[in-house]
Structure formats: structure tokens, C-alpha cells
N, C-alpha and C positions, 0 to 999 in steps of 0.2 A: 568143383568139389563142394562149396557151399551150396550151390541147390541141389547135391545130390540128398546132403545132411538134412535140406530144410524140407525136401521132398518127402521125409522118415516122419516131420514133427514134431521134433525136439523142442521142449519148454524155451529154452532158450539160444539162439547160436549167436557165439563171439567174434567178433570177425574182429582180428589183430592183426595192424598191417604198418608198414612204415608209411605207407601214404594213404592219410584216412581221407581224401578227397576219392581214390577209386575204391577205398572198401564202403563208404558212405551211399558210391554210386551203385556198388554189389546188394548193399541193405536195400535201401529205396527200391533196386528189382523184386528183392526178394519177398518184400513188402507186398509189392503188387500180386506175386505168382502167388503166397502161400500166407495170405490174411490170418492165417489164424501163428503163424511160425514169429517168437519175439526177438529180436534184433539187440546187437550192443555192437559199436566198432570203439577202440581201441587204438591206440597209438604206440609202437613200439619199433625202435631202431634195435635188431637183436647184436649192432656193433659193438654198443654201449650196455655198459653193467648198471650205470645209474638209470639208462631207460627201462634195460629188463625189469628191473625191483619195484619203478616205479608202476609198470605195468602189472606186474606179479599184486601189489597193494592195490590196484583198482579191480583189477579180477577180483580177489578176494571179497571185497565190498560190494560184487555183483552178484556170486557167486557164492552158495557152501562148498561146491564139489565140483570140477573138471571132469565128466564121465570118459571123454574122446577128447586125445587133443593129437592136432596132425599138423608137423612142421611143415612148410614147402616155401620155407623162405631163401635166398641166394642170391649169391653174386658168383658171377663166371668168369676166371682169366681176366680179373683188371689187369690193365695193362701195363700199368706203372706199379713197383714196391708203394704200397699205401697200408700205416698204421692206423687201427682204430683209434678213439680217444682212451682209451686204458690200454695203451701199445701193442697189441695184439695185430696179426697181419689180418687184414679187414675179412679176407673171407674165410679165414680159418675164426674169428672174430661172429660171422652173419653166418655161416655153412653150419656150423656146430655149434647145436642147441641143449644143452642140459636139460632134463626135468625128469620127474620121478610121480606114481601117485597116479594114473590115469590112464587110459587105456592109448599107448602114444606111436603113431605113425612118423617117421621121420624119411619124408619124401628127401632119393637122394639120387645119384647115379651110380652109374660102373666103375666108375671112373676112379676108383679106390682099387683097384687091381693095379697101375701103374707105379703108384707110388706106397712107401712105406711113410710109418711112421719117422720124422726128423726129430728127435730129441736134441739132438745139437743145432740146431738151426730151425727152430719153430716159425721166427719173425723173419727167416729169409734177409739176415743182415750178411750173407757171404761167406760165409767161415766154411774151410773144407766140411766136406762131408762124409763121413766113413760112409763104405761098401755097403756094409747092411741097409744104410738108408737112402741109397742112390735111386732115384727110377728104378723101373724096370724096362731096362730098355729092348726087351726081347717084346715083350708082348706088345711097348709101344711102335715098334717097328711093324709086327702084325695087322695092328693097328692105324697104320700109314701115319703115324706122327713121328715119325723120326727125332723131330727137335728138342726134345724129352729126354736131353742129354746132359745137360749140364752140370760140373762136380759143383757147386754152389751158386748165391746170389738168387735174386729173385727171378723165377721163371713165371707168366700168369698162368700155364695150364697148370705145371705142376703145382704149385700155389691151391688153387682150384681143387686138382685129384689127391692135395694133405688134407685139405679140409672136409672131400668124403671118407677119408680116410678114418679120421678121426671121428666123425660119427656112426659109422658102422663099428668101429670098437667101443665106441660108449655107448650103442645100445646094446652089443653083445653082451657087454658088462652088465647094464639095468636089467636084461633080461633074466640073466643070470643072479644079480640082488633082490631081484624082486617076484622069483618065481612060487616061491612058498604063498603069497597073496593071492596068487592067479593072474599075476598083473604079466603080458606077454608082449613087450614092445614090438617093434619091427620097423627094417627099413622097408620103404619100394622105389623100385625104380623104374618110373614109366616109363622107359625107353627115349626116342627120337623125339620130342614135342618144338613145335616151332614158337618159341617165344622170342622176345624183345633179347632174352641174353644171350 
């Protein structure tokens, strides 16, 4: 994604990552391929609200303007119930990204078909769950996952399919706050990609 952006030209591209050791090694390529293309990497845990702000304050200081920004940050199915450090369940915490003001991609999956919104149970501490917000266990059964059953407690896929969940409704929402500016967010969903998660 980055050398596609840097292959355009772009004054300047940010590269924001939790681990600036491989977005550093992203720069340095991109360095090489497109000399003329200017570089900044960033440090950002999207778990943490004091990371975000802090990150949000150095952008700024780089930056007037954010022309394109494209989330594709994540965590899949941790395995264990894990709270970020401002108690949020970690990947509905790192999955769902707030932001407004920019032309914004929020790379996500399908995988928000399965599950609804949990209003009674956001942090997956156990507590029944009404009907309305159970899986969907019809489409996960089509879907050969069977295990996408549970009336409460912490599941990691479902975990995982609230926290696409919730950013395909908050970008529907930006879309829709921010459409009189021209500003037209969107999710995508690449499909099948083989990554580390």
C-alpha cells in the first residue's frame, strides 16, 4: 500500500505503525525506489488513547493537512479476554479507529456480517446477552464456523467480528456527517490475504 501511495508522488507519506523498527524498514525501501518521495514514520499503539493524542500532536507538527488516510491496523481472535490500557477489549480497542477530516480508508473484513453490535457487553466480561446481539449463527454455520455460539464471556473470533462491526457503523456514520464537505469515507475489504494474524 505504501509504495503504491509513494509510486503517485506524494509531498510527503506518513507511515504510522506500532512497530517503527518495520515501518523504518518500509521508509529506507521507499527511499531507495522513489528519491524524490519524503518520508516520516511514527509511533502509534491504536490500543492506547494516550498513544493516539500523542501521535495525533506529532502529525500535526509534520503536517497542515491529512489529504488520505488509510487504516489497516489489527489484531485477530486474541486468544485470551485481554483489556487495553484504558479498559477497552484490545481489539475492539486497535480494530476501531475514529477519525474525521480526510479522505479515510478503513481496511476491514466481512466479518462484521456475524456479529451485532454488544451494547451490554462491549468488554466481553460475561454477562447474558440479549437475542438481538447474539452472533449470527445462521450465516456463521454457512460459513463453517460453527463455534460462534456462545450466549456470553469472551469469544476471540467474535471479539474480532464486534470490532469490524463497529467500524463499518462508524464509518457509515462519518460518511453520512461529513457528506455535505465531499468527504466520502469507506471501508474495503481485501478479501483472503495471508498475513502473520
Amino acid at each position: 500500500m505504501a509504495r503504491a501511495i509513494a509510486s503517485k508522488g506524494p509531498s510527503l507519506l506518513v507511515l504510522i505503525a506500532r512497530s517503527t523498527s518495520k515501518a523504518e524498514a518500509v521508509s529506507k525501501q521507499l527511499g531507495v525506489d522513489f528519491l524524490s518521495v519524503k518520508t516520516r514514520v511514527l509511533s502509534l499503539d491504536l490500543s492506547s488513547q494516550k498513544s493516539v493524542r500523542q501521535a495525533a500532536t506529532e502529525l500535526e507538527n509534520i503536517t497542515k493537512a491529512v489529504d488520505v488516510l488509510i487504516n489497516n491496523a489489527g489484531v485477530m481472535a486474541v486468544s485470551e479476554r485481554t483489556l487495553s490500557k484504558d479498559g477497552e477489549d484490545i481489539q475492539f480497542a486497535t480494530n476501531y479507529s475514529p477519525q474525521s477530516g480526510a479522505r479515510t480508508v478503513n481496511i476491514t473484513s466481512a466479518a462484521h456480517v456475524l456479529t451485532h453490535l454488544r451494547f451490554s457487553d462491549h468488554i466481553f466480561k460475561g454477562v447474558p446477552i440479549p437475542y438481538e446481539e447474539q452472533p449470527n449463527t445462521a450465516i456463521a454455520s454457512q460459513m463453517d464456523m460453527p463455534e460462534l455460539d456462545p450466549q456470553g464471556g469472551y469469544h476471540p473470533m467474535i471479539a474480532y467480528c464486534h470490532s469490524n462491526t463497529v467500524n463499518m457503523l462508524f464509518t457509515t456514520e462519518l460518511a453520512e456527517m461529513l457528506k455535505d464537505k465531499g468527504i466520502y469515507p469507506f471501508t474495503s475489504a481485501p478479501g483472503v490475504v495471508e498475513t502473520e494474524l
